[in-house]
C-alpha positions as a printed Julia matrix, in Angstrom:
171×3 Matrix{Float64}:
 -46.63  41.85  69.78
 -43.32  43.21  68.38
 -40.55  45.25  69.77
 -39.91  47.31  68.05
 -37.59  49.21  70.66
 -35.42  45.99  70.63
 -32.6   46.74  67.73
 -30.19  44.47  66.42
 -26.57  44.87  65.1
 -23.67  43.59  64.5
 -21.3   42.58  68.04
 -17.92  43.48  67.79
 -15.44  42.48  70.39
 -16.43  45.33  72.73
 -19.46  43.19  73.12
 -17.87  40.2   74.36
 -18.62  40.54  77.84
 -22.38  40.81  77.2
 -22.52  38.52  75.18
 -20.48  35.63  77.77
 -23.22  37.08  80.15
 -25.99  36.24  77.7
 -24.55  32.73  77.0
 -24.42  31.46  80.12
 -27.93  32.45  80.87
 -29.19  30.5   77.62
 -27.52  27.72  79.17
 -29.07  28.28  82.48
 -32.39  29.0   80.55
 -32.22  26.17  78.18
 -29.55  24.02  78.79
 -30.64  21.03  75.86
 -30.73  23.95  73.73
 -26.61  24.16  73.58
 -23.94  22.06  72.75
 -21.78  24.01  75.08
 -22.38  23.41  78.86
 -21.39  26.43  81.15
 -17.86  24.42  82.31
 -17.49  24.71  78.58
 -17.82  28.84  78.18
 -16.37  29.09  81.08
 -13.16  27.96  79.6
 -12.81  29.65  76.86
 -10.74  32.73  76.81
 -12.0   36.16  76.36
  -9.88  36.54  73.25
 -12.17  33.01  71.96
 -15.12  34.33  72.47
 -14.38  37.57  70.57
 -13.32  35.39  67.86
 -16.85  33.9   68.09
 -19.23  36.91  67.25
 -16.37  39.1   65.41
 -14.07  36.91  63.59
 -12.27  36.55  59.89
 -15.42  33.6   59.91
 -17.76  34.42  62.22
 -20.69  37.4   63.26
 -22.77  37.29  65.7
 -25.64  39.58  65.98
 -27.31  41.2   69.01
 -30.51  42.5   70.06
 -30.18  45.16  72.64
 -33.14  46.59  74.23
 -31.27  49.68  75.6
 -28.04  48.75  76.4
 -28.78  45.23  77.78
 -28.12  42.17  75.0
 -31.29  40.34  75.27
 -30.59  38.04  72.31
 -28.2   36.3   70.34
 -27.6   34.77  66.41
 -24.26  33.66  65.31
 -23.3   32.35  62.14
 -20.07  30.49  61.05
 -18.55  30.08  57.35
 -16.9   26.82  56.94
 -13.04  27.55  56.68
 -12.31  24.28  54.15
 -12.43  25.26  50.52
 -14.66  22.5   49.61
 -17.01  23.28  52.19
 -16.85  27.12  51.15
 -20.35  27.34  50.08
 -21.87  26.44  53.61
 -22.54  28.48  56.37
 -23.9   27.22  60.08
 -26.25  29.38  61.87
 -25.74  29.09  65.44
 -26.7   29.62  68.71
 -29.82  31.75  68.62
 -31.19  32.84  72.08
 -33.55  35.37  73.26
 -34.54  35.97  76.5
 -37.7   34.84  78.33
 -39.16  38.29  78.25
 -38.68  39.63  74.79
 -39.99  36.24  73.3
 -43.08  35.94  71.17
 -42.2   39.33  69.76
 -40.64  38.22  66.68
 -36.61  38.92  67.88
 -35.87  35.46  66.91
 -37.19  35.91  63.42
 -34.98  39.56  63.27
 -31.95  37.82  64.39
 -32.03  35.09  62.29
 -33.21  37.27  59.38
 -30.06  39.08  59.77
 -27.63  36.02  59.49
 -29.22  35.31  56.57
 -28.7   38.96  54.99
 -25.32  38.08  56.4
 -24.81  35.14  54.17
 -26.6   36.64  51.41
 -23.95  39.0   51.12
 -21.09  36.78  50.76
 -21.2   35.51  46.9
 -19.69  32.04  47.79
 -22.24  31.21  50.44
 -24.73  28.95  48.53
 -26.91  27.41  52.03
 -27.09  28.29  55.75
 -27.17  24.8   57.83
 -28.28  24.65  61.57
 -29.15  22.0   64.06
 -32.28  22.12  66.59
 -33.49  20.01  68.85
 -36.04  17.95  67.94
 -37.97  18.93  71.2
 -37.77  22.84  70.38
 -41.05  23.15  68.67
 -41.3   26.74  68.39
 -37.61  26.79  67.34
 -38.14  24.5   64.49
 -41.46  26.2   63.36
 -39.66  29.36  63.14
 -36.79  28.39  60.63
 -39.46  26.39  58.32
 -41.36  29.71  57.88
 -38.4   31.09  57.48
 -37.49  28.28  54.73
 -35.47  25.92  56.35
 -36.01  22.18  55.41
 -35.21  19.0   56.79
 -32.93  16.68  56.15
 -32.24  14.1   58.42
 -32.26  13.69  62.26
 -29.55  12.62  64.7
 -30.6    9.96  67.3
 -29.26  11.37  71.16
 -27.22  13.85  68.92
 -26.55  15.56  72.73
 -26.09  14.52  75.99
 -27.24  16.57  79.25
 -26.67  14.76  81.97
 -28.49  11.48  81.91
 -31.12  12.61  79.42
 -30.04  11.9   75.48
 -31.9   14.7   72.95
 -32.15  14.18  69.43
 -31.79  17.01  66.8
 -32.87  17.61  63.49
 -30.57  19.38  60.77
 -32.01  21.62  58.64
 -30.69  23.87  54.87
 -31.57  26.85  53.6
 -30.49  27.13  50.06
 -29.8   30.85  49.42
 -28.41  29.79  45.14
C-alpha cells in the first residue's frame, strides 16, 4: 500500500537533529545494515553531520510523515577529479512502520534525480549486504547491477557480513 501522506525533500541543516535521531535508530533497528556503529554517530559533531545531508558533496533526503523523519537516502559525489563521474548512494533507512509502502523506492528515486542533475555524474555506486534481500531486490528493479562481492566486508561484533556492490550507469 503506498503513502502517499509520507513526502520527501531535501534536509538542510535545520534537519540535523532528526536526522541523528533517525540514524541511531537504523542502527538500533538494523545494526549489519551500517557501517557506522552508534559510538561512531555519536562522535561526530553536529556541524559533521550537517555536512552529511547538506554539504558542497553531499544531500540527503527525508521522508517526513508530518513532521517526524521516518526515512533516510543520502548520496555522496566523489571529491577526486578522476573519480568525478561517481556518486555513492548511502545509507537508506525507513522505519519499521512505513515499510512495504514503497518510501524506499521514493527516496532512492530521488538520489537518483539528484545525480541525474549533475552533468558529470556518469553512475551511482552503493554497497548492501548480501543478507538484505529486500534491499537488494529493490535497487535491481530499480537498475542496479552487480559487480562483485566483498567477503566479511563488515564486522558487528563477532558476526562477519558480506556485501555486494552494485552500479547504476546513468550515461
Amino acid at each position: 500500500m503506498p503513502a502517499p501522506d509520507i513526502v520527501i525533500r531535501l534536509l538542510t541543516p535545520a534537519d540535523t537533529a532528526a536526522f541523528c535521531a533517525l540514524r541511531l535508530r537504523a542502527i538500533l533497528d538494523s545494526p549489519s545494515a551500517f557501517s557506522s556503529s552508534r559510538e561512531d554517530e555519536l562522535a561526530r559533531t553536529p556541524e559533521e553531520h550537517a555536512q552529511r545531508i547538506a554539504g558542497a558533496l553531499q544531500r540527503g533526503f527525508g521522508a517526513f510523515d508530518g513532521a517526524r523523519l521516518v526515512g533516510f537516502a543520502g548520496l555522496r559525489r566523489e571529491p577526486l577529479r578522476q573519480l568525478w563521474h561517481k556518486a555513492l548512494l548511502w545509507g537508506v533507512f525507513v522505519d519499521a512502520p512505513q515499510r512495504g509502502k514503497g518510501v524506499a523506492r521514493r527516496l532512492v528515486n530521488a538520489c537518483i534525480e539528484q545525480a541525474e542533475t549533475d552533468p558529470a555524474i556518469m553512475q551511482v555506486h552503493l554497497s548492501v549486504n548480501a543478507e538484505n534481500n529486500a534491499a537488494l531486490g529493490l535497487y535491481e528493479s530499480l537498475g542496479f547491477i552487480a559487480y562483485g562481492t566483498e567477503p566479511r566486508s563488515m564486522r558487528v561484533g563477532d558476526l562477519f557480513y558480506d556485501e555486494h556492490h552494485l552500479a547504476l550507469l546513468l550515461k
